[in-house]
N, C-alpha and C positions, 0 to 999 in steps of 0.2 A: 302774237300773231304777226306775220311776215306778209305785208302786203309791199307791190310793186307799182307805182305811179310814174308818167313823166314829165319828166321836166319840163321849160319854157321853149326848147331848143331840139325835143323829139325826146332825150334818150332815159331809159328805164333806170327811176330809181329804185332800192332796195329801201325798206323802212321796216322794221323791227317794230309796233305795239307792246309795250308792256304796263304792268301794275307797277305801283312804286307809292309806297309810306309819304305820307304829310312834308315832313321834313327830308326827305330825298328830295321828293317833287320841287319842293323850294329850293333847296342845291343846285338844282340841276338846273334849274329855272334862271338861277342867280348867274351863270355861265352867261346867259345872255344873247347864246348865237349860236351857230351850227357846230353841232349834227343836232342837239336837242331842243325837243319842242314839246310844246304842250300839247294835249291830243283834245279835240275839242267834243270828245264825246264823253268824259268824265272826268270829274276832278283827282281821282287817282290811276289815270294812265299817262302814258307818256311816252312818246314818239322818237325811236334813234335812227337819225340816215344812217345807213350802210355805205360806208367808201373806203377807197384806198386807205385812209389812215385815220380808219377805225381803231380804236383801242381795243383788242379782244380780251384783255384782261380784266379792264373796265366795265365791258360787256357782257363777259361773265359772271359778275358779281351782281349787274343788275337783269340779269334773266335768273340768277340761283334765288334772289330777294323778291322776284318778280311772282318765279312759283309759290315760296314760302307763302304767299299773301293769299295765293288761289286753291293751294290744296289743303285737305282737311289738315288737321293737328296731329293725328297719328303720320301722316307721312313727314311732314316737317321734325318729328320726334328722330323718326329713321335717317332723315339726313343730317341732325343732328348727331346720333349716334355715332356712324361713318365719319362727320368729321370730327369726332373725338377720337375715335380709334386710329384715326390717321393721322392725329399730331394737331398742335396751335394753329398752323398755316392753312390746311386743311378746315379747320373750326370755323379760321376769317374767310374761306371760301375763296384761302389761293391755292394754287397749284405744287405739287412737293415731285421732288425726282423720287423718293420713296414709294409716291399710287400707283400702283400699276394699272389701276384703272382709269388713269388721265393718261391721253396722250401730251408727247414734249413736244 
């Protein structure tokens, strides 16, 4: 979920909501400091500021994890599928110049 809050100072930040596994959570936790945060309405969501130097790669991986967690097991099947058919890279839920269905 993509909610917008502001800041101490007026200006609109972006924040990303998502799900995330036990052990991410604690990863991510263990960082210590911005962008991520703990979401204080359940123990398996978790909070990414949207900024300038955002990791989108990064961010990819945990919005692809984030869905796995919320849609039934037939759809996680299917995107498993795709990235098998699309190569190892694809599988780890990176980006390959061979998808045509990712843009570069």
């Amino acid at each position: 979920m993509l909610v917008v809050r502001e800041d101490p100072a007026g200006k609109s930040v972006p924040l990303l909501a998502l799900r995330v596994g036990p052990d991410e959570r604690e990863a991510l936790l263990s960082i210590g400091h911005h962008p991520f945060f703990a979401s204080r309405t359940g123990h398996d969501r978790f909070v990414v500021v949207l900024t300038d130097d955002t990791d989108w790669e990064e961010l990819r991986e945990l919005v692809t994890e984030s869905y796995r967690i919320l849609v039934p097991k037939k759809l996680t099947a299917l995107l498993d599928q795709h990235a098998l058919a699309a190569g190892p890279a694809a599988a780890m839920g990176m980006r390959t110049a061979q998808d045509p269905e990712q843009p570069t």
